[in-house]
C-alpha positions as CSV (number, residue, x, y, z in Angstrom):
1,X,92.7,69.9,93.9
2,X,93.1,72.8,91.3
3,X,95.8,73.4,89.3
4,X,97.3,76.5,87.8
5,X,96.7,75.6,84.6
6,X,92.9,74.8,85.5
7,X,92.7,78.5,86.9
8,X,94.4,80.0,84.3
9,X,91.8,78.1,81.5
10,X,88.9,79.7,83.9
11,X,90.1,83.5,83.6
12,X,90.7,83.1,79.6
13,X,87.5,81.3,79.3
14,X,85.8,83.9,81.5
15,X,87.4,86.7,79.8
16,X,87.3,86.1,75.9
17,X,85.6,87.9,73.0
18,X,83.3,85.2,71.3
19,X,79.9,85.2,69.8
20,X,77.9,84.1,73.2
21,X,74.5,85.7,73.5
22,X,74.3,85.2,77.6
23,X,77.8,87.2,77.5
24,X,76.2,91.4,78.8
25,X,78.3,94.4,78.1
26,X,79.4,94.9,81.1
27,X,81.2,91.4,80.7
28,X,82.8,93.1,77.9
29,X,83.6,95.7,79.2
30,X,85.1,93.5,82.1
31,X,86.9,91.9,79.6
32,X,88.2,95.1,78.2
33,X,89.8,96.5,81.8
34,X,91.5,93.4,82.3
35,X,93.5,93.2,78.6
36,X,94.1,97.0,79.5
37,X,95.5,96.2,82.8
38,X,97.6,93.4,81.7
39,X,98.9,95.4,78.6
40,X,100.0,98.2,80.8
41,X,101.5,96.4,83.7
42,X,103.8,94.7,80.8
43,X,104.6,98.2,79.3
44,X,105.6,98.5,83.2
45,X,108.3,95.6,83.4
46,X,111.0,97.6,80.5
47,X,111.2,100.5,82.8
48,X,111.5,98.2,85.7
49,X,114.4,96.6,83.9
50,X,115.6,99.4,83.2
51,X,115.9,100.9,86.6
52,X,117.4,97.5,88.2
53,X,119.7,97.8,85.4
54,X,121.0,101.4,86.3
55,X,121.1,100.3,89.9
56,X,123.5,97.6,89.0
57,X,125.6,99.8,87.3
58,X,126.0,102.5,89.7
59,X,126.7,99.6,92.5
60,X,129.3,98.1,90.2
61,X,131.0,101.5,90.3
62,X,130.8,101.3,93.7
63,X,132.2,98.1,94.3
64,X,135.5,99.5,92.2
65,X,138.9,98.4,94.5
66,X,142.3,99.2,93.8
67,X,144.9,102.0,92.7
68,X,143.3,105.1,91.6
69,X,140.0,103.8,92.9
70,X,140.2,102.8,96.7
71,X,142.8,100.2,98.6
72,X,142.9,98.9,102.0
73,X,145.8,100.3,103.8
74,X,146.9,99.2,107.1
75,X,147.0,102.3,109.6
76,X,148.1,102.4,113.3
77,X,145.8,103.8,116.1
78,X,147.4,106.9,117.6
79,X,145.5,108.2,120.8
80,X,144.6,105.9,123.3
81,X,141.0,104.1,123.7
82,X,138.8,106.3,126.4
83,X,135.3,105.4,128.0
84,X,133.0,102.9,126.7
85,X,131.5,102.1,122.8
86,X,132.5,102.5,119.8
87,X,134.0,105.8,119.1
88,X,136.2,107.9,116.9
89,X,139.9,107.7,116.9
90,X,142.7,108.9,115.6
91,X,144.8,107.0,113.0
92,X,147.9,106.9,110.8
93,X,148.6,105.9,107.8
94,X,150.8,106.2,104.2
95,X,149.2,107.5,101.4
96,X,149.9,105.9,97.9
97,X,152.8,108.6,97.5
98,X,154.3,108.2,100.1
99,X,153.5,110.8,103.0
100,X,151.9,110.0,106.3
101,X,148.8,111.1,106.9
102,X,145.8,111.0,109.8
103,X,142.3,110.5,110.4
104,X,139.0,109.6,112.4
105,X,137.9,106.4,112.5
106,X,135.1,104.8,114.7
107,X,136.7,101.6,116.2
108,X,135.5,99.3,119.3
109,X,136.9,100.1,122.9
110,X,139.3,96.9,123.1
111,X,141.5,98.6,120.0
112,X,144.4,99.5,122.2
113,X,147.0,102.7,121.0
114,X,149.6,101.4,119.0
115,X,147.5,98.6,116.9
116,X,147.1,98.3,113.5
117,X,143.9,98.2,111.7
118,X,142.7,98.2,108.0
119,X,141.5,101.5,106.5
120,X,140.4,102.4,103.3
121,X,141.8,105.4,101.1
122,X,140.6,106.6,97.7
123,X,143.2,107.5,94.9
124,X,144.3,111.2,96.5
125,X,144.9,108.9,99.7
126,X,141.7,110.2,102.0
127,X,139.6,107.7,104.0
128,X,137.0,106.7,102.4
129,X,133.9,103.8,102.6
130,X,135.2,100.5,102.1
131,X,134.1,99.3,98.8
132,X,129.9,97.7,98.6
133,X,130.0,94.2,98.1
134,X,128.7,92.5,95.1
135,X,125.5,90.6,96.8
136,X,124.1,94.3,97.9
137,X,124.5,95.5,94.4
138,X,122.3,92.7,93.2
139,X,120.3,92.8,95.9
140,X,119.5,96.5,95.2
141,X,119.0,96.6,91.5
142,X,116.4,93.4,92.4
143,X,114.7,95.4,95.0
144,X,114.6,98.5,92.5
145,X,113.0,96.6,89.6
146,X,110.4,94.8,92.2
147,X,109.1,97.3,93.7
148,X,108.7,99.9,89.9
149,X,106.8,96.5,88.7
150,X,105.0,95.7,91.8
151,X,104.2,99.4,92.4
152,X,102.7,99.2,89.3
153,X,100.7,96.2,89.5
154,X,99.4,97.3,93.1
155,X,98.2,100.4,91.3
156,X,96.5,98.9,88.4
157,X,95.2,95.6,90.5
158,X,93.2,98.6,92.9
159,X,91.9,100.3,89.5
160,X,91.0,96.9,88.3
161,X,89.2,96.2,91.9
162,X,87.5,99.5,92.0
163,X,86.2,99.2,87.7
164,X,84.9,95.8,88.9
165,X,83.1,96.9,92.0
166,X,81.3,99.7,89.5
167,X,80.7,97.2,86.7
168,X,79.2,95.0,89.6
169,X,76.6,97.5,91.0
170,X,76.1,97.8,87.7
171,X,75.4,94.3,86.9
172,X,73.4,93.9,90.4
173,X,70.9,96.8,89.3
174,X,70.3,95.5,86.0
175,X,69.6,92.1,88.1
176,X,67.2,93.2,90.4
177,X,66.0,95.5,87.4
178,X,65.2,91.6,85.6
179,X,63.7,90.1,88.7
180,X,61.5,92.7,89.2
181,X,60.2,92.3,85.6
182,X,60.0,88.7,85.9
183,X,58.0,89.0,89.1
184,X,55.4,90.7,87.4
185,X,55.1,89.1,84.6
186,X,54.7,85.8,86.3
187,X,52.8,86.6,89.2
188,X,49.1,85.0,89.8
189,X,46.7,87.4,89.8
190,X,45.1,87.9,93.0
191,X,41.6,86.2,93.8
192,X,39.0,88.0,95.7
């Protein structure tokens, strides 16, 4: 069984610049495309970084809780529940200075008028989205910096596909070129 290591020796063995006369341009040039590739998907992965790195940020601000940012508050449901699903009703609650105030909020059908439920209000006391939790903000700034660096890569790995496929018609031609040569250089000549 093959290892990793064993197919990474193959590909730097296959792909090196030395002094060996059975080695055609085209493997150099093969040779080339792949350093080329490699060095730009790694000029890829700082931006990638980067991005997952701003994501984070902007999801850390989003997670903010508290005074002046955004506090659970426990409001009482005001107009009784009617039909079936989940729908929009009417709340109250008490602002951070003190007045009442009311809203719409989507609760389930078996909320009955008169119970109390937690809403969340930013600092001027609206409603607002309850606060992201910390797993989505890392899950997003991961997702962000995958798919820059495997964007990349996908694009670069389909250059890298289609340069080989050229260099490989290339190399076939010059092959059949050789053969042909070959076969007339060697062939008996014909007896009558």
């Amino acid at each position: 069984m093959r290892t990793h290591a064993h197919w990474a020796m193959r590909c730097l063995r296959l792909h090196r610049f030395d002094g060996n006369p059975l080695r055609r341009c085209s493997d150099r040039i093969d040779t080339v495309i792949v350093l080329v590739s490699l060095m730009i998907f790694m000029a890829f992965l700082w931006p990638a970084a980067g991005l997952g790195r701003q994501v984070y940020a902007k999801g850390l601000q989003a997670e903010l809780a508290g005074p002046g940012h955004r506090q659970a508050v426990v409001a009482v449901v005001v107009d009784p529940a009617h039909g079936l699903g989940w729908r929009p009703r009417t709340v109250r609650w008490t602002a951070p200075e003190g007045s009442p105030r009311t809203g719409q909020v989507v609760l389930p059908p078996s909320t009955p008028a008169g119970s109390r439920t937690q809403v969340w209000i930013d600092g001027s006391g609206r409603l607002t989205a309850p606060p992201q939790r910390h797993m989505k903000t890392v899950a997003d700034s991961a997702v962000a910096a995958i798919a820059v660096a495997g964007g990349a890569g996908t694009v670069l790995l389909l250059c890298l596909a289609g340069a080989r496929g050229l260099l490989n018609r290339r190399r076939d031609a010059e092959w059949e070129r050789a053969w042909a040569l070959a076969d007339q250089r060697w062939r008996r000549p014909r007896q009558a």
